[in-house]
N, C-alpha and C positions, 0 to 999 in steps of 0.2 A: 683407193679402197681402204686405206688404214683408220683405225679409227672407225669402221663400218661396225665390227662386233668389237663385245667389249672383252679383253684379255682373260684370257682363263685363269682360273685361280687352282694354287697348286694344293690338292689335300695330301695329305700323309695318314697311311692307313697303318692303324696298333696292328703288332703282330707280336707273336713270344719268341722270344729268341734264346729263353735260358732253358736248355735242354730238359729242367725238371719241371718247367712252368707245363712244357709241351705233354709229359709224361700225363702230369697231374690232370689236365683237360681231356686225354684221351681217354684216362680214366673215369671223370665224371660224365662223357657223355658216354660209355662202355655201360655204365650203373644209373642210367637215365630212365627213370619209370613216365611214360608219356603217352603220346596217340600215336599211332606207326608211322603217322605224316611227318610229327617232329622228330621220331628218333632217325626216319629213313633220310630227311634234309639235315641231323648233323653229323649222321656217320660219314668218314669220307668212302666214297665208292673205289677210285682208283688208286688211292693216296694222296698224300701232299702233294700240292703242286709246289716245282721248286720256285723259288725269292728272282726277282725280276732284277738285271743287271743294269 
């Protein structure tokens, strides 16, 4: 069966890792003027989810 499907491909997903990057975005989507759909899909509801080990 090797060689049946073709090997996944590894993506690497952007994330901010510099504490004032995180501030600054919190902030721009906190002063987001938009449709309630978009502002209610970028506020986080529970918080961050923590970084995958």
């Amino acid at each position: 069966m090797r060689g049946a499907r073709p090997q996944a491909i590894e993506k690497h997903i952007a994330a901010l890792a510099n504490p004032p990057e995180i501030g600054s975005l919190l902030h721009a989507v906190d002063v987001f003027r938009g449709t309630l759909m978009v502002q209610s899909t970028l506020k986080p509801s529970a918080g961050v989810r923590p970084a995958r080990r």
